[in-house]
Phi, psi and omega in degrees: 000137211265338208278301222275356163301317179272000173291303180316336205263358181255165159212158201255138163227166187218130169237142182240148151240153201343318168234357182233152172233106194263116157242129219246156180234113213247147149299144146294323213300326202253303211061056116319115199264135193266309173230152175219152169215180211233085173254140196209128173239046169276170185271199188249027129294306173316294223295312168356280174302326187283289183318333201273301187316300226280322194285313199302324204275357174308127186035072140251175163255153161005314180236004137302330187292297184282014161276341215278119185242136189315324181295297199320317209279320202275332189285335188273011174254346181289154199274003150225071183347359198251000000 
């Protein structure tokens, strides 16, 4: 079956910090993260803060994803970056 050959060729990684658990489903080939999702059992700020990470780090790599910095996350939720 052709679906699940290509389901194989991926891989899930999970990373947790203290209240959130981040799931990212990266190519190996590239280490691109194509998709993420998220559980976090913080109020809603945190979930904010998740939602916003979890959107920027969609299709970067790996190590872009981890240049991503707590301030950078804090300028885009604010309602006037500046």
């Amino acid at each position: 079956m052709m679906l699940s050959s290509i389901a194989l060729s991926f891989r899930l990684v999970d990373a947790k910090e203290s209240s959130l658990k981040v799931y990212l489903m990266v190519d190996p080939e590239c280490d691109k993260i194509l998709e993420t999702r998220f559980f976090t059992y913080g109020g809603p700020i945190f979930t904010a803060l998740a939602d916003t990470f979890c959107k920027k780090i969609q299709m970067v790599t790996i190590e872009e994803a981890c240049a991503i910095t707590a301030e950078s996350l804090e300028q885009e939720l604010r309602d006037n970056p500046d």
